[in-house]
Structures are given as C-alpha cells and as structure tokens.
C-alpha positions, -999 to +999 in steps of 0.1 A: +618+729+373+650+743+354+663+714+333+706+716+326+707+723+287+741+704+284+736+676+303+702+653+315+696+632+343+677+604+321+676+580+355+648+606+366+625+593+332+599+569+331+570+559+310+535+558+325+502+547+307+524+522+288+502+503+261+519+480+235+502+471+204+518+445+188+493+436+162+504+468+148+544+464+150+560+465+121+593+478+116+594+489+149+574+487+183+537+499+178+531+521+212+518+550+233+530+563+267+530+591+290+568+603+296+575+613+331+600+634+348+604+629+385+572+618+391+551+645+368+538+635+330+558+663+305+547+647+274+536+619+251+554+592+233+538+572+206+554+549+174+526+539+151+549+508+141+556+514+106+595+521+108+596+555+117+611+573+148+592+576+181+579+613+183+570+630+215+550+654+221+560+676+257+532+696+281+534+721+304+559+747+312+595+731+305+587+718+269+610+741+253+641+729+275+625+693+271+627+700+236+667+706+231+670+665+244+642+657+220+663+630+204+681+618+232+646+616+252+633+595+219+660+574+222+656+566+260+619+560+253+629+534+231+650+515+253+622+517+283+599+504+255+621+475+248+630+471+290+589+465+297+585+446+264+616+424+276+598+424+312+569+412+300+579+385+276+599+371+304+568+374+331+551+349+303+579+327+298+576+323+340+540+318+342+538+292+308+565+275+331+543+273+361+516+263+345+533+235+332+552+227+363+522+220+380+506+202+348+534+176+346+550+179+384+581+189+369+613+185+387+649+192+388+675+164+392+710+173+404+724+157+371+705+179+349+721+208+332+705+242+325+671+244+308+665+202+312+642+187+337+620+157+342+585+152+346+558+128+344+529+125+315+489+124+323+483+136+357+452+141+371+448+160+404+446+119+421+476+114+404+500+142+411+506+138+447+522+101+441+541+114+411+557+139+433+562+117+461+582+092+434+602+123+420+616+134+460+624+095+463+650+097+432+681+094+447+694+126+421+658+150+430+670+180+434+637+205+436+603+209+423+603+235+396+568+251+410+591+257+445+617+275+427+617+311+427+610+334+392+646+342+393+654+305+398+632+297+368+646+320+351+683+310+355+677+274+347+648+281+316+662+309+299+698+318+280 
C-alpha cells in the first residue's frame, strides 16, 4: 500500500471497535477505536476525555506515511466520532418514540405541524385497539406514528 504524501483519500477511513464512554467525557468525547484503511486496521485512536487532542497510534508497515496526515487523520477521527455519536443519539430518539407511540397510540392529524401529535392517556392492551379505531375515524387522521418509517419520525420529531 503506497499512501500519496500530498494528498489522502479520507473517504477510504473508518473506525472499527468503536466504544464511547461517556461517563468519562469531559471536555471532549471519552473514546477508543480501531482506525481502518480500506478495510485493514492501521492504528488506534483513543481521547481519554479530559480536553486534549485525540492521539493515534498506527501498526504495521505504512505508519510512517500514515504518520505525515497524523493531524489531519485526528481530525477525521473526530468527526466519525461525532457522525456515530450523532447516529446513535438519533437511533434513541427513534426508539423512545416507538415506545411511546405504541404506549399512547399516537397519531398524526393532517392539521398538525412538525413535531405535534395526538394521542390518547391510560391504555391497556384491551384498550388500544378502540383508541386506534377512534383516531382513523377523525375526519383530519392522517397516520399512526408506529407506521411511519425512522426517516418519517425523524422528519416530523426532530429539528
């Protein structure tokens, strides 16, 4: 593998082994993570959380030309931290929303604007199958929010 000293494909960089530990986090993101290149771990990443940089540490053959885009590789790590800490934050937002979706049998009315729907309080499982059957007689029902897709939920839910 002969890496370009002036210029770096960093589309061809991933992280692997990603594990967040936010108890830790600081200043900045507390994390470890394998850094891969086309498919093949050339080093490790880590931030211990406290406001420093992210340091990496590269394997194998290549480290010295890994080494010249040590900063620029840091900096990438740092946005593919923030990319899966975004992902994930998201996935929870999603899921709480299910949850409660189900919960409540929220709905969506074709009046409503982003981020409002209605539901109904104190279902039981007996329950929830008339409370739906009352929301898709409203003359404005529009969907149930457990039909709508992630992406759906989050267009309507999120900013």
């Amino acid at each position: 593998m002969n890496i370009e000293t002036n210029a770096l494909d960093l589309s061809r960089f991933s992280l692997g082994a990603f594990k967040h530990f936010a108890g830790m986090s600081e200043e900045t993101e507390a994390f470890t993570a394998n850094l891969v290149h086309d498919g093949k771990v050339i080093g490790y990443a880590d931030n211990h959380g406290k406001g420093g940089s992210t340091s990496i540490r590269f394997l194998g053959d290549n480290r010295h030309e890994f080494e010249l885009h040590k900063t620029a590789l840091a900096d990438l790590v740092d946005s593919l931290v923030d990319a899966k800490l975004q992902e994930k934050h998201l996935a929870n937002v999603v899921a709480k929303i299910r949850r409660d979706a189900f919960k409540k049998a929220m709905y969506l009315k074709a009046s409503h604007g982003k981020g409002y729907y209605s539901s109904f309080k104190n279902l039981t499982d007996a329950t929830r199958p008339k409370a739906i059957a009352t929301a898709k007689a409203n003359p404005e029902f529009k969907t149930l929010v457990v039909d709508m897709t992630d992406a759906e939920i989050l267009a309507h839910f999120t900013a």
